[in-house]
N, C-alpha and C positions, 0 to 999 in steps of 0.2 A: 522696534517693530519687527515681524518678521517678513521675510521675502519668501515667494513662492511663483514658482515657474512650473508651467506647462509646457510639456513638450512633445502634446498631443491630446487629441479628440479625451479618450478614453480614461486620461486621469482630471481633463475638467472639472467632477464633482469631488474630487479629492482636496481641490482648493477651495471650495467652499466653508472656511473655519471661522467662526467671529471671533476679534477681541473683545472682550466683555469691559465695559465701563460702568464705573461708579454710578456716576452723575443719571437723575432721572428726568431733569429738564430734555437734554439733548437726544434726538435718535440715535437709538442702538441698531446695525442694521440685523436681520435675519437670514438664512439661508434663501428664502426665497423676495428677497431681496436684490440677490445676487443674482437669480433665476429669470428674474424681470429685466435688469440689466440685459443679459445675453439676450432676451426674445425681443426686445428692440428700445429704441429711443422715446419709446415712451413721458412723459415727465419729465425729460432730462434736462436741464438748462445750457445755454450757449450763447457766446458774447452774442449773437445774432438775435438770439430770441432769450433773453432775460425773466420774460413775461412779470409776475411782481417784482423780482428784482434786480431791477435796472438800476444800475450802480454799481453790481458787487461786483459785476464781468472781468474786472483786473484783478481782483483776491480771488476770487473762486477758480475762474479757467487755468485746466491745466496745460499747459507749455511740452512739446517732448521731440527734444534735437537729437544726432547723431553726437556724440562725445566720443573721438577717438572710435574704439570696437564694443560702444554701449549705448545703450540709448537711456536717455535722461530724462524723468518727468518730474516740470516740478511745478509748486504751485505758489505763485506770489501771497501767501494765507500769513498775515501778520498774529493771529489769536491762535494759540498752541496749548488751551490751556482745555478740559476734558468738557467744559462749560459752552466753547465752542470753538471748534478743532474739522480739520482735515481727518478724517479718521480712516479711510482707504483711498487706494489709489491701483486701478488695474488698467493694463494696455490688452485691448482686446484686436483681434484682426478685421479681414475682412469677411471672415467666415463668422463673425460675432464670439468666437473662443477666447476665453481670457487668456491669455497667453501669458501675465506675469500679473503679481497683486501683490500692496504691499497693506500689512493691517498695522497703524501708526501708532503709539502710545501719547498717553497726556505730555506735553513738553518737546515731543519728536515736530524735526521742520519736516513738509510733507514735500518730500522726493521720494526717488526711487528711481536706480542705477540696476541692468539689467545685459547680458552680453545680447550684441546683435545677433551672433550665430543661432541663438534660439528661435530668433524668428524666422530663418533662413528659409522655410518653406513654406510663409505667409508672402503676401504681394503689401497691403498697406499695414498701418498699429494705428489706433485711435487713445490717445490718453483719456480717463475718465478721471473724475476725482470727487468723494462725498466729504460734503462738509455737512458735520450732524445737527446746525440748524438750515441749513439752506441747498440741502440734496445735492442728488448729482448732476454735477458739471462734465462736458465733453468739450474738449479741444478738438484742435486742428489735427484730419488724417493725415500722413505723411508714407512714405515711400518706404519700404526694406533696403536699403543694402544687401547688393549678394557681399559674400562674403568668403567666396571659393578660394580668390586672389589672396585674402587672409590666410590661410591655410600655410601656404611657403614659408610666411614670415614668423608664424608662431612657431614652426618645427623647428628653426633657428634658436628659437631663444633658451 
């Protein structure tokens, strides 16, 4: 897949790329797809509110901890196959900015590894993750890490 990081307001629309997929059962998303994401929680599902799919709350939600100097999103999604798949995954703030997206390929497990320091001048990250039969899922927000104190120890290395 590929990774894409914002590192500010003004190239947000520059992340907007779709991977194109085969398959015409499954959602393909669109730009303004991605559009509707940012303007709010809309439709979106959550272990909390499943609404028809109650059950899938442990494959769908995605999970996103602090790893060492990265933050980690992943999603417990056992089916990788383009028929139905995790097919992005973005951490957005608390200003609704995507701040990192990953677009997944058929076969790809859905993670996505990201350095903290990018977010450095956000306060929360909210993992999101579309699965292309069963939409988008939001996880649990979570806190930044400053990361200034990093700064000493990477001059070292």
């Amino acid at each position: 897949g590929t990774l894409q990081v914002n590192s500010g307001m003004d190239r947000l629309w520059s992340l907007i790329t779709i991977a194109v997929l085969v398959a015409c059962d499954p959602v393909v998303l669109q730009d303004e797809d991605f559009e509707k994401l940012v303007a709010g929680d809309d439709g979106v599902y959550t272990a909390e509110d499943p609404r028809n799919f109650k059950g899938k709350e442990a494959t769908h939600e995605p999970s996103i901890k602090v790893d060492q100097d990265q933050f980690e999103v992943t999603v417990n999604h056992a089916s990788v196959t383009k028929k139905h798949m995790v097919t992005h995954i973005v951490i957005m703030n608390e200003k609704r900015q995507i701040m990192a997206r990953a677009d997944l390929q058929d076969g790809e497990k859905a993670s996505l590894r990201v350095p903290v320091e990018i977010m450095n001048e956000s306060a929360t990250v909210t993992p999101y993750a579309f699965c292309n039969l069963h939409g988008w899922w939001k996880g649990k927000t979570i806190d930044v890490p400053k990361v200034d104190s990093w700064n000493d120890d990477k001059a070292e290395l």
